[in-house]
C-alpha positions in Angstrom: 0.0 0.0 0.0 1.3 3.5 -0.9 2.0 6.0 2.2 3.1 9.3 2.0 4.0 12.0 4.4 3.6 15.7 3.3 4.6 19.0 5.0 4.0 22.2 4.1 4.0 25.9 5.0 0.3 27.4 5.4 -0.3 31.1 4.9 -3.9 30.6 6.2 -2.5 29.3 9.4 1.3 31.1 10.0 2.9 27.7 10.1 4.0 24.4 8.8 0.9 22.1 8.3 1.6 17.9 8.0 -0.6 15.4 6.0 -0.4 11.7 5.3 -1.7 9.7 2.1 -2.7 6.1 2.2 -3.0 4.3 -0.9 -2.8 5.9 -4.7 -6.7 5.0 -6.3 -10.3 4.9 -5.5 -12.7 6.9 -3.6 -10.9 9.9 -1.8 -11.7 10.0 2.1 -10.7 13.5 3.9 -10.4 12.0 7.8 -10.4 14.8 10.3 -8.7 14.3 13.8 -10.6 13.9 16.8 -10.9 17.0 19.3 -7.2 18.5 19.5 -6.0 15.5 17.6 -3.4 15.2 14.2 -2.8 14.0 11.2 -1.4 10.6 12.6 -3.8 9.8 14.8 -6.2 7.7 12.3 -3.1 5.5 12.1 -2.3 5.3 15.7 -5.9 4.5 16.8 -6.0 1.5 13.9 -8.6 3.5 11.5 -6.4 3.0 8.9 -5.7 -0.6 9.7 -9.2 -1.3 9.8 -9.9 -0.4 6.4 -6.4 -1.9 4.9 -8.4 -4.4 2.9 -10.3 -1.0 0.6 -6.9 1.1 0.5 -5.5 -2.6 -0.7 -7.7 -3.0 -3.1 -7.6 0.6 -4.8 -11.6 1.2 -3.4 -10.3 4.0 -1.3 -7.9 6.8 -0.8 -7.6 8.2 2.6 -6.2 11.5 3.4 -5.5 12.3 7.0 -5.0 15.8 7.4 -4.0 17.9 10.9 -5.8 19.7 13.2 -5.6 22.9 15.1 -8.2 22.6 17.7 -6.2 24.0 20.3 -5.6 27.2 18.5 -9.3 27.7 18.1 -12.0 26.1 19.1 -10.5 24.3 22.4 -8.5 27.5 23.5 -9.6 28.6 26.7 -7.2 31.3 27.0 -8.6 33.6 23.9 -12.4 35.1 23.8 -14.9 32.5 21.8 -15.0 35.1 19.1 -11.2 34.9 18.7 -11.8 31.0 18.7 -14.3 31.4 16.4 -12.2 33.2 13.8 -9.1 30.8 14.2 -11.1 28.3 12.6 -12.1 30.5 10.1 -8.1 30.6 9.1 -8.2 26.6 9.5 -11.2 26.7 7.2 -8.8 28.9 4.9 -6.1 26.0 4.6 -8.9 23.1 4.1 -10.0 25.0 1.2 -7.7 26.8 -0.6 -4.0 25.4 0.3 -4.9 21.5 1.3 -7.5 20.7 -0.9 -5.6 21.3 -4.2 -2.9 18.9 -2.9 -6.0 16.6 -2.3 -7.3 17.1 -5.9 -3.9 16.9 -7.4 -3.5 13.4 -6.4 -7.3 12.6 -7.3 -7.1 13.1 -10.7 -10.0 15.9 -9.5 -11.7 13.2 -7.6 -13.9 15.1 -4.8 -13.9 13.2 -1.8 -16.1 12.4 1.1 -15.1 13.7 4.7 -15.1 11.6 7.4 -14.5 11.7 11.2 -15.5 10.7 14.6 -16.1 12.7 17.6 -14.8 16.4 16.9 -13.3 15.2 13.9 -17.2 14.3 12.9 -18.2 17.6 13.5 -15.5 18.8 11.3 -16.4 16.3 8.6 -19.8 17.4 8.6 -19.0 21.0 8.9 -16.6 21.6 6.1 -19.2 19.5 3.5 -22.2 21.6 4.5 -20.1 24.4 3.8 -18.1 23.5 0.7 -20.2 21.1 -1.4 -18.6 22.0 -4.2 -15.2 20.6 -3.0 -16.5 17.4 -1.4 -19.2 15.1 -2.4 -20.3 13.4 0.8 -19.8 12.9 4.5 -19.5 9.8 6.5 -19.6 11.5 10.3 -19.9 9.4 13.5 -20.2 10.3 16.5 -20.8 14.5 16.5 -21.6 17.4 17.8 -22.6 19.8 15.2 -23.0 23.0 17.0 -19.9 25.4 18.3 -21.5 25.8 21.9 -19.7 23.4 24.0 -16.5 25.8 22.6 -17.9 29.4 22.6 -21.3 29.4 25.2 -23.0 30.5 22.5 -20.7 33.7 22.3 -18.5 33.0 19.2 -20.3 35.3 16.9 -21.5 35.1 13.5 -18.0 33.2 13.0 -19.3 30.5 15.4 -23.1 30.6 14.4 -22.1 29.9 10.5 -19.5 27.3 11.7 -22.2 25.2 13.5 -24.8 23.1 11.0 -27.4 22.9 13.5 -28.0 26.3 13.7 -27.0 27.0 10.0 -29.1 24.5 8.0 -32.5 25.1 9.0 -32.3 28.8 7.7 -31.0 27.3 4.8 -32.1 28.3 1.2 -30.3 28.2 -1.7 -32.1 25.6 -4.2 -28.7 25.0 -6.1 -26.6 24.0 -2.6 -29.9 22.3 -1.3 -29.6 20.1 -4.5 -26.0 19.5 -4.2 -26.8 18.3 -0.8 -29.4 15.9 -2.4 -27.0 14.7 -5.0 -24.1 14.0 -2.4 -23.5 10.8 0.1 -24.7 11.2 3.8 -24.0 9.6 6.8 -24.6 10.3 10.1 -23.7 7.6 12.9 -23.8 7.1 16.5 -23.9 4.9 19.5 -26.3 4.7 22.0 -23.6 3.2 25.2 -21.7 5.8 27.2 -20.6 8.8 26.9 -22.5 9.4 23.6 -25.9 10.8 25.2 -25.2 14.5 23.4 -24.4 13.3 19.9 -27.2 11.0 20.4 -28.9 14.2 20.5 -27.4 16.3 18.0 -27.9 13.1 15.5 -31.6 13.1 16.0 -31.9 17.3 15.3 -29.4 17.2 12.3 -32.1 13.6 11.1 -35.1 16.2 11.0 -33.6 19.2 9.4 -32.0 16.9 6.3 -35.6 15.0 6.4 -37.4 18.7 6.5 -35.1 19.9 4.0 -35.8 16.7 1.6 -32.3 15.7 1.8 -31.7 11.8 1.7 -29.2 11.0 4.3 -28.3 7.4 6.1 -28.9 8.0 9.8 -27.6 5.4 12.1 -28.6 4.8 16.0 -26.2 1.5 17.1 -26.7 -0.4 20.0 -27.0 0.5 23.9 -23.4 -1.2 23.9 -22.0 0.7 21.2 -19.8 3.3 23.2 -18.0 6.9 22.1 -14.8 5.2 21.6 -12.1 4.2 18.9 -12.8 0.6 18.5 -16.3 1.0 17.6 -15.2 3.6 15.1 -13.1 1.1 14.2 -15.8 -1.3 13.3 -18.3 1.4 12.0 -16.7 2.9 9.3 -15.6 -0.4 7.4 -19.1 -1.5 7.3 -20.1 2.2 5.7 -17.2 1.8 3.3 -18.6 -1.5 2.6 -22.2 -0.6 1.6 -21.5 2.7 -0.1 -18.6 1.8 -2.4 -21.4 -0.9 -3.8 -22.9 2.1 -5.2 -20.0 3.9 -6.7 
């Protein structure tokens, strides 16, 4: 399997970002890190190893790309609104320094984001935002709003950062239809510590259902817990259904 390490300097950010690249054809993944988490993570937890057998096989590429969590969202020491508009400079990179790297090594290819935990919120963040530079989400495990990170006190920064509070307001026909067009998944347990995204799954199931947009929404087990080896075992068996389609 083909792995690549990348680093490069961001002018979004002020500093050197780092990127790995698993395998060289198929269906591009962007994986986000969990909350304050990097680029290597996905490979340190086993996501990658669990779905070896699609990079193998040329069904997948994954991209892991860093975070900078602690800059923004998770940075105590700096006023939400400050918080808020770090990410906007993280948003900056995704778009318009990391994602021509991505596209470069696609071929074009849009890919689907993926993540669990914060790096689900993330996921799902960045392809309600920018569906014209990715083509579906595969998000477990999420919060979708900014107000565990800003009390509600981030600004418009923060408010247009968090789909739950975005999408219900939202209008446009022509990104509405992109949405319809585009994979969705939204997953979660229902063992501990996942009685919030529990929640937040359920709110962001009726606004896509109000807005007529198909999506796959996914309640697991009472034993199905917040934690790395169920993401381990959940995102394989997405792969494995959706790449039937493609």
């Amino acid at each position: 399997m083909n792995v690549e390490y990348h680093r490069h300097f961001s002018q979004a950010l002020g500093h050197d970002m780092e990127f790995k690249v698993y395998g060289d054809h198929g269906k591009p993944l962007l994986a986000f890190p969990a909350q304050d988490g990097r680029f290597y993570d996905w490979e340190g937890f086993g996501m990658v190893e669990a779905i070896r057998h699609f990079l193998e096989a040329g069904k997948v590429m994954l991209f892991t790309v860093d975070g900078v969590d602690w800059e923004g969202w998770t940075n105590k020491s700096i006023p939400p609104q400050d918080r808020a508009r770090r990410h906007q400079d993280y948003d900056r990179y995704i778009t318009t320094e990391f994602m021509p790297l991505l596209l470069e090594h696609t071929g074009g290819t849009l890919p689907w984001t993926t993540g669990c935990s914060m790096g689900a919120f993330h996921a799902a963040n960045f392809f309600f935002r920018h569906p014209d530079l990715f083509d579906g989400v595969i998000a477990m495990s999420g919060l979708y709003h900014t107000e565990e990170f800003t009390g509600g006190d981030g600004g418009m920064d923060a408010y247009y950062n968090s789909p739950l509070w975005y999408l219900p307001g939202l209008s446009d026909e022509a990104i509405l239809e992109r949405y319809r067009q585009s994979t969705i998944v939204f997953c979660v347990g229902q063992g501990r510590w996942e009685e919030r995204m529990i929640e937040h799954t359920h709110q962001m199931k009726a606004i896509l259902q109000s807005k007529g947009i198909p999506a796959w929404i996914d309640f697991w087990g009472h034993d199905v817990d917040h934690d790395w080896p169920w993401w381990r075992i959940q995102l394989p068996y997405f792969l494995g259904k959706l790449l039937k389609h493609e």
